[in-house]
C-alpha positions as CSV (number, residue, x, y, z in Angstrom):
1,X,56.5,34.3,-33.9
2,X,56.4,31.0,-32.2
3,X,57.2,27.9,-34.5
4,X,55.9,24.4,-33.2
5,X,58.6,21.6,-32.9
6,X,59.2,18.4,-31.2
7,X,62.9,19.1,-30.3
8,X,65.8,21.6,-31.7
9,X,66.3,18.1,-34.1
10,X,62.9,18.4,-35.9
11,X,63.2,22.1,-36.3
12,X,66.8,21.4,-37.6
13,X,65.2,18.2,-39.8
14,X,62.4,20.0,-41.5
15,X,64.9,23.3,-42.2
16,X,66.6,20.9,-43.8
17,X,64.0,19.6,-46.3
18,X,62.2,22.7,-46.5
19,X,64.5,26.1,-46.1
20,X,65.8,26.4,-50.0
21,X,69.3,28.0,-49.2
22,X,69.5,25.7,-45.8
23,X,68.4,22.1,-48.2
24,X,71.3,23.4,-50.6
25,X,74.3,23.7,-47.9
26,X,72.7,20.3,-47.2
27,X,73.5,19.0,-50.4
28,X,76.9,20.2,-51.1
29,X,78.3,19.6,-47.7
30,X,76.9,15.8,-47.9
31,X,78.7,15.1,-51.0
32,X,82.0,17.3,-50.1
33,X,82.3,17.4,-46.5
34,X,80.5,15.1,-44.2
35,X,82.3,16.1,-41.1
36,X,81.7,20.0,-41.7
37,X,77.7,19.2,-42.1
38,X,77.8,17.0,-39.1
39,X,79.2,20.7,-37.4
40,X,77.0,22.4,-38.7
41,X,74.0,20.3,-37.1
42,X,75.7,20.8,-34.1
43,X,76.1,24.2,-34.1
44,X,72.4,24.6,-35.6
45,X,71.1,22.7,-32.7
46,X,73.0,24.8,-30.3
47,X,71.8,28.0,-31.9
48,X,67.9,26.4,-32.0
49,X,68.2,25.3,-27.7
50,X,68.5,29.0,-27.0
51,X,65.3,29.9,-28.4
52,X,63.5,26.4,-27.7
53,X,60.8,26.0,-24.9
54,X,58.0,24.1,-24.4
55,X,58.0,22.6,-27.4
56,X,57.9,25.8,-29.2
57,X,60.8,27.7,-31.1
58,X,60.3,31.9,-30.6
59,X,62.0,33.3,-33.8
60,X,62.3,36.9,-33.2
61,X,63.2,39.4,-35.8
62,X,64.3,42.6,-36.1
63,X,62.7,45.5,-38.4
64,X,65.1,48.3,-38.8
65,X,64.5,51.2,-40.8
66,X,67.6,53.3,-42.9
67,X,67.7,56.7,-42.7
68,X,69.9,58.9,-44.8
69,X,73.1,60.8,-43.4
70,X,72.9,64.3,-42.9
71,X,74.8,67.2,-44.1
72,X,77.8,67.4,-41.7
73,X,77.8,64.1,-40.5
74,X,80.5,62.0,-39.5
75,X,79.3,59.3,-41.2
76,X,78.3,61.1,-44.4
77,X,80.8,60.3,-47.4
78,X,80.9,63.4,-48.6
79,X,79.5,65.7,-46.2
80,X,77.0,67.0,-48.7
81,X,73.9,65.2,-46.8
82,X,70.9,64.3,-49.0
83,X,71.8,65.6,-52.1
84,X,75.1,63.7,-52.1
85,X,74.1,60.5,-53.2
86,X,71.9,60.4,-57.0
């Protein structure tokens, strides 16, 4: 998905007004910790510049399915597979 923006700033800016969680971190960090939000605009930017072009910010995502361990597997708890979990 492409996301228009003028620079990794204006994607930051409107993240900022609009992403609930994001507007929240916001709010503490600018009435407990100025230095630590100013950080984390930096690092946010950084993060942004790898995925900005042309005026344009690519968020990719990943869509991953779970799958249940099998009988016997090393990663099954209890090596009873599918029926070991309620």
């Amino acid at each position: 998905m492409w996301v228009a923006a003028l620079s990794t700033a204006h994607m930051r800016n409107t993240a900022e007004r609009r992403a609930g969680p994001f507007v929240k971190v916001v709010e503490t960090l600018a009435a407990t910790d100025p230095a630590a939000l100013e950080t984390l605009r930096w690092d946010y930017d950084a993060i942004v510049a790898d995925y900005f072009e042309n005026n344009l910010v690519r968020q990719d995502y990943l869509i991953t399915r779970a799958h249940q361990a099998l009988a016997g597997s090393p990663r099954s708890k209890s090596g009873l597979g599918r029926n070991a979990y309620p």
